[in-house]
Structures are given as C-alpha cells and as structure tokens.
C-alpha positions in Angstrom: -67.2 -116.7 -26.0 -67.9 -118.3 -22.6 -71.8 -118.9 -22.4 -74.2 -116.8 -19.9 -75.7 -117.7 -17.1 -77.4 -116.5 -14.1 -75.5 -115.7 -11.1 -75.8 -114.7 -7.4 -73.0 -112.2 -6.4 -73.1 -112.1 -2.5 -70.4 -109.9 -1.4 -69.7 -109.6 3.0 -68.3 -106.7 4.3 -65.9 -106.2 6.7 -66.2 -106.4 10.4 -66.7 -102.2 11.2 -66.7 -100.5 14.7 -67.4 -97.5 13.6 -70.8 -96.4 11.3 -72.5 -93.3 9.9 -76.1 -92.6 9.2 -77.4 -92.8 5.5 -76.3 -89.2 4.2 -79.5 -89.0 2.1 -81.5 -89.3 5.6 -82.4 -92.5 5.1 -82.6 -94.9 7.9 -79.6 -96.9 7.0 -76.6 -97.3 9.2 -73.4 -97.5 7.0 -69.7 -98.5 7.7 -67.4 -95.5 7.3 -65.1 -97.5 5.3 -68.1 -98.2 3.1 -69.5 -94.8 3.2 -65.9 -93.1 2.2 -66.1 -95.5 -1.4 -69.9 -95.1 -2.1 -69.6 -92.3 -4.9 -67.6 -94.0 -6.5 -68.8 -97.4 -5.9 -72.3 -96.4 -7.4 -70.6 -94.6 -10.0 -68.9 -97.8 -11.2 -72.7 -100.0 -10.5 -74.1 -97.1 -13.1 -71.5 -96.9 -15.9 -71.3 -101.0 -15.7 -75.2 -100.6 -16.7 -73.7 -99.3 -20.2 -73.4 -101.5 -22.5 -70.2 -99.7 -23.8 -68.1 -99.7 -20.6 -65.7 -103.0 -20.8 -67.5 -104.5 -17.6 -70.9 -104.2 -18.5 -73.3 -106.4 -16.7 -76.8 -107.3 -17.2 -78.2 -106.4 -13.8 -81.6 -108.6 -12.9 -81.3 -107.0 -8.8 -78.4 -105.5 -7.2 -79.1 -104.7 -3.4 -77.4 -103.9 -0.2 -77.9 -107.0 2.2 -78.8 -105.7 5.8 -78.3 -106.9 9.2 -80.8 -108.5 11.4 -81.4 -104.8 13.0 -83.0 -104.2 9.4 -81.1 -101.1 9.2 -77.1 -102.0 9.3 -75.7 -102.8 5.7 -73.5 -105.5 6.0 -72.5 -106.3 2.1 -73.7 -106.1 -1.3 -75.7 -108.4 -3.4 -76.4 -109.2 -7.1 -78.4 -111.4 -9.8 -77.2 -111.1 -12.8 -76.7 -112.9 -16.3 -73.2 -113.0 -17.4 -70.1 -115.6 -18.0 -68.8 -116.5 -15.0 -66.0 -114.7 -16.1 -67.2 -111.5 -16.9 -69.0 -111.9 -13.0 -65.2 -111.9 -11.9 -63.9 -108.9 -13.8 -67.2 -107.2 -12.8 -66.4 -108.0 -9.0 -62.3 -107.4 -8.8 -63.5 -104.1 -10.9 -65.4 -102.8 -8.1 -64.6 -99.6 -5.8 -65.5 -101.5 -2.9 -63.3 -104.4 -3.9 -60.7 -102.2 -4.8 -60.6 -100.6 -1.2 -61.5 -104.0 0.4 -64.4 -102.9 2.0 -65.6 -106.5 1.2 -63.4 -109.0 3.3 -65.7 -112.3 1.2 -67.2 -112.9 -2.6 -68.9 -115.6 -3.5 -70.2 -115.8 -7.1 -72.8 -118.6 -7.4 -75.4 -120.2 -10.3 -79.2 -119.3 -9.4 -80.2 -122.7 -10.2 -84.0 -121.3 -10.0 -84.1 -119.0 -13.2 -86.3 -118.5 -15.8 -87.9 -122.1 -14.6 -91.3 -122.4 -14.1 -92.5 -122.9 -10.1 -95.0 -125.1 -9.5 -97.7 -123.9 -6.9 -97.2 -124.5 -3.7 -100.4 -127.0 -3.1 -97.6 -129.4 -5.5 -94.7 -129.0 -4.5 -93.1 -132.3 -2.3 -92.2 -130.7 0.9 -89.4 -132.7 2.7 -89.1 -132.9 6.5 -86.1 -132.2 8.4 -84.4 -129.1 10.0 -83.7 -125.2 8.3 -80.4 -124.2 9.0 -79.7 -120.8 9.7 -75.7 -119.0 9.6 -75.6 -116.5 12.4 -75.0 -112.8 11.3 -72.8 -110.3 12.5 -75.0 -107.2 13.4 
C-alpha cells in the first residue's frame, strides 16, 4: 500500500463566456458549464466523504477558488491526505472532470503540514521580489 501524504489538488476551469448567479442566492457567479454538473459534482464530493465508496478521500479543505472580482469561481481546490494515487482516481473520478469543466489539475505535496511554524518575530525573511501569475477574471 502506497504511503499517505498531504496533497494540494488545484483544479482551473475553463475559459467561460457565459455565467449564472449562485442558485442558492448566494453572491457567486458560476460558469454554466459548471453550474449544469454541480449536483452531481457535490454529490460525488459527499459520497467520496464515506469511507465505503471506493474513492474515499480524507478531506482536510475542499473549496471553490474565486477570481479577483471575489465573486467569479474559477476552479476547485483541495487538501487532503491520501497516496498520490488514490488523489488521481479521486480527481479523473470527478463529475467536473468527467464533463471537463476543468481544462488543468495539478496534484501537489503541502510541504507545510502537521510541522510546527515558528513565530514570525523568528522566522529568516529573505529579500527579493513576490511573483504573482495573472488570473483570468
């Protein structure tokens, strides 16, 4: 058995011209693609939280990512503890990977967890420039 390990799942969606509001009146904006897999999609996020379904995934967050406009969703993200492989299956698995309303997955160690930060009055600070990728709003 491969061993666990903590993961970032960052998932982009596709470019979208055309978007819906939240249908449960929240402020969201949401691809129509998107929106027209989302039962099923958080159907899938729910019965994965089983441990009896065969892609069950321990869950630490699992979020939409927004846009700059703090109210477009633009992909998907997740921390969880798994094998790398069972990330995979868990991923290709997906409604929203299924209908490829993702066009990009990543699946990444979170080199930070479970180890202990030190305050911030100690930690080395190095000098030199914070890159930024531009997002599609």
């Amino acid at each position: 058995m491969a061993s666990s390990n903590t993961y970032v799942i960052y998932c982009v969606d596709a470019p979208c011209d055309t978007f819906v509001a939240d249908p449960n009146g929240g402020p969201r904006r949401v691809g129509a693609k998107r929106m027209s897999c989302m039962d099923e999609h958080n159907a899938y996020q729910m019965a994965t939280s089983s441990p009896n379904h065969e892609c069950c995934m321990h869950k630490i967050a699992a979020v939409p990512m927004l846009a700059q406009d703090g109210v477009t969703i633009i992909g998907s993200s997740f921390l969880v503890q798994a094998p790398r492989e069972d990330c995979e299956r868990f991923v290709h698995s997906d409604p929203f990977f299924l209908n490829q309303v993702w066009e990009s997955v990543s699946i990444n160690k979170f080199s930070g967890a479970g180890k202990p930060q030190a305050p911030a009055s100690q930690k080395k600070t190095t000098a030199g420039p914070i890159q930024y990728r531009s997002q599609r709003v």
